[in-house]
C-alpha positions in Angstrom: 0.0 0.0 0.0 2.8 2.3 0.8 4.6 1.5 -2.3 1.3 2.3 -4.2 0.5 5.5 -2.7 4.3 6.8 -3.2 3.9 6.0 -7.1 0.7 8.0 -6.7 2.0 10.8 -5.5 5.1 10.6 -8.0 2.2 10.5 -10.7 0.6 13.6 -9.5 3.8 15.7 -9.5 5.1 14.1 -12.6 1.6 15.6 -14.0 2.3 19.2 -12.7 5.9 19.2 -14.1 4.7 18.2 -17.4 1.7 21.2 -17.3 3.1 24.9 -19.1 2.1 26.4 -16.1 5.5 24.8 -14.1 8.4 24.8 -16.6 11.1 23.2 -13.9 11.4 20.8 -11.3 13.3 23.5 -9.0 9.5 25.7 -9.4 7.3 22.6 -8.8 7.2 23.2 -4.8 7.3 26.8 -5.0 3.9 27.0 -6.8 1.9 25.1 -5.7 3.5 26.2 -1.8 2.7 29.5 -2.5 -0.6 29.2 -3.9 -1.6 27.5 -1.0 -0.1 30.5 1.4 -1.7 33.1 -0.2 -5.9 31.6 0.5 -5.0 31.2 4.4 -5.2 33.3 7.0 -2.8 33.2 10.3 -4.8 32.5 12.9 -4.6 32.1 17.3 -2.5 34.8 18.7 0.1 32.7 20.1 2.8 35.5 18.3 0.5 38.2 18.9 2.4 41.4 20.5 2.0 43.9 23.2 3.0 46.5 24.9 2.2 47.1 28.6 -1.1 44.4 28.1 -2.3 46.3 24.8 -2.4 44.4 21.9 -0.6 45.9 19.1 -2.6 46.3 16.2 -1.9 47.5 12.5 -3.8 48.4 9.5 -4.3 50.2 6.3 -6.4 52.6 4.5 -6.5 51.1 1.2 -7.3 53.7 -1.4 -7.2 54.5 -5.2 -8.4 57.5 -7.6 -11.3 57.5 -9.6 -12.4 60.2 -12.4 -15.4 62.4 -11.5 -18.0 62.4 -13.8 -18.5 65.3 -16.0 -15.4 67.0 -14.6 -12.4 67.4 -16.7 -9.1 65.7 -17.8 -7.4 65.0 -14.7 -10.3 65.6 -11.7 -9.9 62.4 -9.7 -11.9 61.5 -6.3 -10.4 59.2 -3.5 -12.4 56.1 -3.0 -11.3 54.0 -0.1 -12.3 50.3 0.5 -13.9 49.4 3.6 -15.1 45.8 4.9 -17.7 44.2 7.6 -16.7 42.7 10.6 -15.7 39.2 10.8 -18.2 38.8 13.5 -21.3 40.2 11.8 -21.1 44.1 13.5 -22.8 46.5 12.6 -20.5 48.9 10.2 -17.5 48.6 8.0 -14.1 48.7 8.7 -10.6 49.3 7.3 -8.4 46.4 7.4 -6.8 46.0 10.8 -5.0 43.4 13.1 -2.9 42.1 15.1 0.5 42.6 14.9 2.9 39.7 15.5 6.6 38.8 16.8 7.9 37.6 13.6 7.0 40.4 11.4 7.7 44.2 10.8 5.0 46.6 11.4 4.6 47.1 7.4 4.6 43.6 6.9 1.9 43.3 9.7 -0.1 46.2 7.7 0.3 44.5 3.9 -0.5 40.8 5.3 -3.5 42.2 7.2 -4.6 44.0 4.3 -4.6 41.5 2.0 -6.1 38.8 3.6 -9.0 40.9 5.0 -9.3 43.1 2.0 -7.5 41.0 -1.1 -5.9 44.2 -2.8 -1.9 45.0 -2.7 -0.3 47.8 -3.9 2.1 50.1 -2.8 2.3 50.9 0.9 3.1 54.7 2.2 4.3 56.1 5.1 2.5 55.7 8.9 -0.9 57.6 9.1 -0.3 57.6 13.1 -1.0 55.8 16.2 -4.4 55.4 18.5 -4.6 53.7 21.3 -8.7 52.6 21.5 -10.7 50.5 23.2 -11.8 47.3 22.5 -15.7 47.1 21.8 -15.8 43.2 21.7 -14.2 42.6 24.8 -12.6 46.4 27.1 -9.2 45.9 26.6 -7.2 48.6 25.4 -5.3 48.7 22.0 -2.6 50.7 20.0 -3.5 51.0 16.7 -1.5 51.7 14.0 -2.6 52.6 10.3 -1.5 53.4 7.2 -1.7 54.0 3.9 -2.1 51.5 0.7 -2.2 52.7 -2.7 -3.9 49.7 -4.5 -3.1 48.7 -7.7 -4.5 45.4 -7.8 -7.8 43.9 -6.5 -7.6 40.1 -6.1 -10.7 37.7 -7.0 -9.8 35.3 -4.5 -8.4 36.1 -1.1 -8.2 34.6 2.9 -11.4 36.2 3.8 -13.6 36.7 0.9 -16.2 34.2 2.2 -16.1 35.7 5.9 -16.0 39.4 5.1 -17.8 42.2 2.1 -15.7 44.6 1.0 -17.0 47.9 -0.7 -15.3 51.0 -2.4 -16.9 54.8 -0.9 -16.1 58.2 -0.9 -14.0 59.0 2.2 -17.3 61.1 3.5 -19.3 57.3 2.7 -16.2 56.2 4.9 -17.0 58.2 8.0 -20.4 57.8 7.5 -20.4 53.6 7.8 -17.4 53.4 10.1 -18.1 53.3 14.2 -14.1 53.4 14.8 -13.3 56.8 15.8 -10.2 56.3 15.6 -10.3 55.1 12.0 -12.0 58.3 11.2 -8.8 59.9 12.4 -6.6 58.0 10.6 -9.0 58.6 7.3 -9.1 62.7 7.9 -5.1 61.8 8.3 -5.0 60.6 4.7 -7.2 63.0 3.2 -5.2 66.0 4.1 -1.9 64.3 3.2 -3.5 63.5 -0.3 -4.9 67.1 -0.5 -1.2 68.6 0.4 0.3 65.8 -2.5 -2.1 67.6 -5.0 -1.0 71.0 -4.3 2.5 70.1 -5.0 3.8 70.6 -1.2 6.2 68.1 -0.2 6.9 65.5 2.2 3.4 64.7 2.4 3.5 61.3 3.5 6.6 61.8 5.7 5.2 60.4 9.0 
């Protein structure tokens, strides 16, 4: 039985070498590894970090342009993306969580984002820091968000069957967020973005 199920398996990878979409032995693992990686979230917070008892969290404000309609060449509005809670809450969110021992604070905020959120794209300087309370259980937090210029949405991410996501208007944004301190970090962005349009500079030097 052993000796069959080995042949088995050697048939299965034999049939992925042989496929255009793997064009070497040395790639076989690596694709089909990081495939895997990239539909899972981490879970338990077992490398969780904190600082004096508050969980350190990190997030991002995802965001992108969009051309306002009837304006002319060049008039762009920020959209940012926003999705529900996990457990059902009333609201939506930016991406957050926990930050953990084995990662920076931007990898924290890029690995968050895209397994809440499934966008990437190119990740700016810190918005700021909050410390808030909890509303699921009283603890206190320290919060940390930044900014995420998306350039691509993915079909299929961690979450997508746990959470909605939805692109609004950053006044849509404070309208359907309950995090004050998100709000914050969203009025944060907004008057960065503002200063980057007028040509001033520096403005996402945290």
């Amino acid at each position: 039985m052993g000796i069959s199920l080995s042949r088995n398996v050697i048939n299965v990878f034999l049939s992925l070498y042989n496929t255009k979409k793997v064009a070497a032995p040395g790639n076989l693992f690596h694709v089909q590894i990081e495939d895997v990686v990239s539909l899972v979230s981490r879970t338990g917070r077992h490398l969780q970090r904190y600082d004096k008892d508050r969980r350190q969290v990190v997030g991002c404000i995802p965001y992108r342009y969009r051309g306002i309609e009837g304006g002319s060449a060049g008039d762009e509005e920020i959209e940012v993306l926003l999705v529900s809670s996990q457990k059902g809450g009333k609201g939506m969110m930016f991406p957050k969580g926990g930050w953990e021992i084995d990662e920076t604070m931007e990898q924290a905020a890029l690995r968050e984002t895209r397994e809440e959120a499934g966008v990437v794209g190119t990740l700016e300087d810190k918005l700021g820091k909050w410390m808030y309370k909890s509303k699921s259980n009283g603890s206190y937090h320290d919060g940390y968000m930044f900014s995420l210029h998306v350039n691509m949405q993915l079909e299929s991410w961690p979450e997508k069957d746990l959470r909605k996501r939805r692109w609004v208007t950053a006044a849509e944004a404070r309208e359907a967020c309950p995090h004050g301190w998100m709000k914050e970090a969203l009025d944060e962005l907004v008057y960065r973005l503002k200063k980057q349009q007028n040509g001033e500079p520096d403005a996402f030097s945290s």
